[in-house]
C-alpha positions in Angstrom: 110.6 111.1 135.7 108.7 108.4 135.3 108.1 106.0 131.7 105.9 103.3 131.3 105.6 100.7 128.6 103.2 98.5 127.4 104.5 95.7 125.4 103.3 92.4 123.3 106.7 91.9 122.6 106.2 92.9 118.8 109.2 94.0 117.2 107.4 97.7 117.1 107.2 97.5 120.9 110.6 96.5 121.5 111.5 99.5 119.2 109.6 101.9 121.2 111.4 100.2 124.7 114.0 101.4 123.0 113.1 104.9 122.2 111.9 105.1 126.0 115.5 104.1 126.9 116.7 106.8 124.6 114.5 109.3 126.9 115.5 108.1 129.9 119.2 108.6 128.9 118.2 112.1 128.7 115.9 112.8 131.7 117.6 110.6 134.2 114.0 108.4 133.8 113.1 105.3 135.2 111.0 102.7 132.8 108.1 100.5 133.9 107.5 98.0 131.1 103.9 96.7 131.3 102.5 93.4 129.9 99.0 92.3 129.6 98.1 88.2 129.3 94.4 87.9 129.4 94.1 84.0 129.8 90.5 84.3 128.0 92.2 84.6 124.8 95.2 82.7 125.5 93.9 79.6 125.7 91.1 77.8 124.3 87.8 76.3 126.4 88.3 72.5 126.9 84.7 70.9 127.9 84.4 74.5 129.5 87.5 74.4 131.4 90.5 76.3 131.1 93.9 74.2 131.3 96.1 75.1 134.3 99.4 73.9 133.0 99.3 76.3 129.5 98.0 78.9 131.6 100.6 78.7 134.1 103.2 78.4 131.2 102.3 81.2 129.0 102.3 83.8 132.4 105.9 82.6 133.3 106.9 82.7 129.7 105.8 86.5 129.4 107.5 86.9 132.7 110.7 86.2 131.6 110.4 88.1 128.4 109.6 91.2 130.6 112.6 90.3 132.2 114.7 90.0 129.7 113.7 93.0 128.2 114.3 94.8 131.7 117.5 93.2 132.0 118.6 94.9 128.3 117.5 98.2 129.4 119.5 97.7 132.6 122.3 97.4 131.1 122.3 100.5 130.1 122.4 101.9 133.5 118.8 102.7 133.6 115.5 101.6 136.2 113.8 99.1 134.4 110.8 97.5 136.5 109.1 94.6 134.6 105.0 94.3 135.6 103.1 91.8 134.6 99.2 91.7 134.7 96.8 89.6 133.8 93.4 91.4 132.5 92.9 93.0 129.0 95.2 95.2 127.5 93.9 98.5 127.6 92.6 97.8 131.5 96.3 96.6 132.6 97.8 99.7 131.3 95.0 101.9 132.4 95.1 100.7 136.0 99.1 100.6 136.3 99.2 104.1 135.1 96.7 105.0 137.7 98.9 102.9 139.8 102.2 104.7 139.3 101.0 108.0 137.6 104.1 108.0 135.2 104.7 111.0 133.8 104.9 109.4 130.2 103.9 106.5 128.4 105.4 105.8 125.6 104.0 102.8 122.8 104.9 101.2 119.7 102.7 101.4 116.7 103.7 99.6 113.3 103.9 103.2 111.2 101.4 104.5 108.4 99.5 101.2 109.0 99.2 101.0 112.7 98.6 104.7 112.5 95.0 104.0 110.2 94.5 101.3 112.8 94.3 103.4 115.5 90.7 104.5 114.0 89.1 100.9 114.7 89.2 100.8 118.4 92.5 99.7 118.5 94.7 99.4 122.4 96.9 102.2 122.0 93.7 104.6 120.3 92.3 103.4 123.8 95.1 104.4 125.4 95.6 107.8 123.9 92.2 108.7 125.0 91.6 107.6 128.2 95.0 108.5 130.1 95.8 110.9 132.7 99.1 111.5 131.3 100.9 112.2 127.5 101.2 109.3 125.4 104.1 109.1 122.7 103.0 106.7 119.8 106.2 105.4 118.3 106.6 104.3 114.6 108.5 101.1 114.4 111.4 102.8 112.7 111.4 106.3 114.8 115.4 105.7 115.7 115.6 107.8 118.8 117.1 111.0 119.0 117.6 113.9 121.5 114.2 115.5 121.6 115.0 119.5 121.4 112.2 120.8 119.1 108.6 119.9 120.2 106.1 121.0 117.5 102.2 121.2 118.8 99.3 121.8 115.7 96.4 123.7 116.8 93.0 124.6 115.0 93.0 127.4 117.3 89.9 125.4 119.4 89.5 126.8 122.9 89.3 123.0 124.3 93.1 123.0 123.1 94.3 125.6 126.1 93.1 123.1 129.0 95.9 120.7 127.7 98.9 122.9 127.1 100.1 122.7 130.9 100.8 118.7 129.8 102.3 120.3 127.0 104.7 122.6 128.9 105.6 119.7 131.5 106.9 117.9 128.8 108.7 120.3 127.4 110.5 121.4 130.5 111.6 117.7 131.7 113.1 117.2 127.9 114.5 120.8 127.8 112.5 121.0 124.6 111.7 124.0 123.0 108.1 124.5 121.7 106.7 125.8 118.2 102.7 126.2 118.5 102.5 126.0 114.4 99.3 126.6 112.4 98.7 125.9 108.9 96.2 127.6 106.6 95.1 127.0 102.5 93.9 130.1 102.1 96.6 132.9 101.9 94.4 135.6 100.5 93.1 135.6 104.0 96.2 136.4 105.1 95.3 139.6 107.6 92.8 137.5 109.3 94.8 134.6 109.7 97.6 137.1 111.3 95.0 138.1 113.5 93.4 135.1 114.6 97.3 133.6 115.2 97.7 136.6 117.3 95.1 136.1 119.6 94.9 132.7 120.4 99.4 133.4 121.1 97.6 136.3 123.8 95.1 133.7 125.2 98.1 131.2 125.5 100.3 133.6 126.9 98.0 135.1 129.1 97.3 131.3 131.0 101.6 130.5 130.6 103.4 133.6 130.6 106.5 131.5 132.2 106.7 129.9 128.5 108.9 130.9 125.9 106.8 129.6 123.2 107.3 130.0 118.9 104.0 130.6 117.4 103.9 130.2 113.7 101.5 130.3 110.8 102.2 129.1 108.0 100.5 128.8 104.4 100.5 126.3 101.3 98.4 124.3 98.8 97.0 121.9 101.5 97.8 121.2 105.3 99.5 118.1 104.2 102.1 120.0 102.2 102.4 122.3 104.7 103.2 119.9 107.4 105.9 118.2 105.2 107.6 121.3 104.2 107.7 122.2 107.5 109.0 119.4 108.8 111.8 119.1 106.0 112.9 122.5 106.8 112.7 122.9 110.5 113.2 119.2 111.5 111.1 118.7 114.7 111.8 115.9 116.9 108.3 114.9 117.8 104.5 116.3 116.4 102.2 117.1 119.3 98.4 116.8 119.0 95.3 117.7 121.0 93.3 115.0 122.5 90.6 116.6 124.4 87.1 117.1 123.4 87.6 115.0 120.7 88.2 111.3 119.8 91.2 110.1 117.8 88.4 108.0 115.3 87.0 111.8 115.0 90.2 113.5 114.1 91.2 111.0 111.6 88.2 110.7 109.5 87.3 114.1 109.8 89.5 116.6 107.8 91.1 118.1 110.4 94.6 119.0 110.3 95.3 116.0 112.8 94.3 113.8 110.1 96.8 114.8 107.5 99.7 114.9 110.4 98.4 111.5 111.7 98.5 109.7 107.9 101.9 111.4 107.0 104.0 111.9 110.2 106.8 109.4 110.2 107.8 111.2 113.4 106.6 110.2 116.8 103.5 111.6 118.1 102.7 113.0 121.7 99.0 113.1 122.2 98.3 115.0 125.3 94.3 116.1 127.1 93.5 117.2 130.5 95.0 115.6 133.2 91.8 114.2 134.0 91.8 110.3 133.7 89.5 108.6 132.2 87.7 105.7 134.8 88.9 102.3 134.6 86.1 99.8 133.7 
């Protein structure tokens, strides 16, 4: 298994180096951390020229931060491989992943608030939409644990079975078990809710009858209330969303339940869409 990432190093991406550690502990992984210096914005236009020297000291000074990151990780027994790129952000990372196909990527966000920023265009929304692979969005104080109990929230939209093979890969290099969970306001509709749970559980079957998947619908006031009471009682390690066929931007200012999970979940998040990459501009 393969894990790769991106850093600035923030104190939210050292946090989710660490988390990636924490999973490579556990799947025998080895970590690619990626950093992006895009001299443009680094340093500033003198009579139209850039300065050689600042350039040349800011790209050896993020080397040796990638290396002394890599060299932490190693210590631990762990592959660390430090790569750094110059370029934007979101290209670096797009093209290493294309590079090394990892079979996760795994970045930092700065919880609630870096969650609402992901809405405004922000590297890892980028990210999250336009990788071939999952991406795990870490909140800066997600302490890592054993992941054991994936939990994936569907609408029940037929763009969500295309994705559920990433989901099942996942699953199976973390020896994760796997709750498909729906939640619904309206419990006089209870029969029909039953009903609609039970086919899309035959449609998901039918395409991954090797799985051993929980399906389970469950009712409350709101979907936020149901998420948290679900989460209190059954404790999932990680919430698992649906990217395709629909922008992150989308999900959270619509009223979808990703919206309410994405606001509240102080859990990390594995967004996961077709293994179709997005092309690199």
């Amino acid at each position: 298994m393969t894990i790769l990432v991106p850093t600035d190093f923030s104190t939210y991406a050292d946090n989710a180096l660490q988390y990636a550690a924490g999973l490579a502990k556990q799947t025998g992984a080895e970590i690619h951390v990626v950093h992006a210096f895009d001299r443009t914005q680094l340093i500033p236009f003198t009579s139209g020229m850039f300065v050689p020297k600042e350039i040349q000291a800011v790209e050896e000074g993020a080397m040796q931060a990638l290396k002394t990151s890599a060299a932490g990780i190693q210590q631990s027994n762990i592959r660390c491989e430090p790569v750094n790129r110059e370029g934007s952000a979101v290209s670096v990372i797009l093209h290493v992943i294309e590079e090394i196909k990892p079979d996760l990527v795994v970045m930092g966000t700065r919880g609630a608030a870096g969650l609402k920023e992901l809405m405004l265009g922000s590297t890892s929304q980028n990210v999250m939409e336009r990788a071939g692979c999952p991406v795990l969005v870490v909140p800066e104080n997600a302490v890592y644990r054993p992941i054991r109990k994936i939990t994936y929230a569907t609408d029940y939209h037929a763009s969500e079975l295309p994705v559920l093979p990433q989901l099942n890969a996942v699953a199976r290099l973390l020896a994760a078990s796997v709750t498909i969970l729906h939640g619904s306001e309206n419990e006089t509709r209870r029969t029909l809710e039953e009903a609609t749970m039970n086919d899309f559980r035959n449609r998901v079957l039918n395409q991954h009858p090797d799985t051993a998947w929980n399906f389970t619908l469950a009712f409350g006031k709101n979907i936020l209330e149901i998420l948290e009471h679900y989460i209190h009682t059954e404790s999932p390690d990680l919430l698992s969303i649906s990217m395709q066929h629909k922008s992150l931007a989308e999900k959270i200012t619509g009223q979808s339940l990703t919206k309410k999970m994405l606001f509240h979940a102080h859990l990390p998040i594995l967004a996961i869409h077709s293994c179709q990459a997005v092309p690199v501009s």
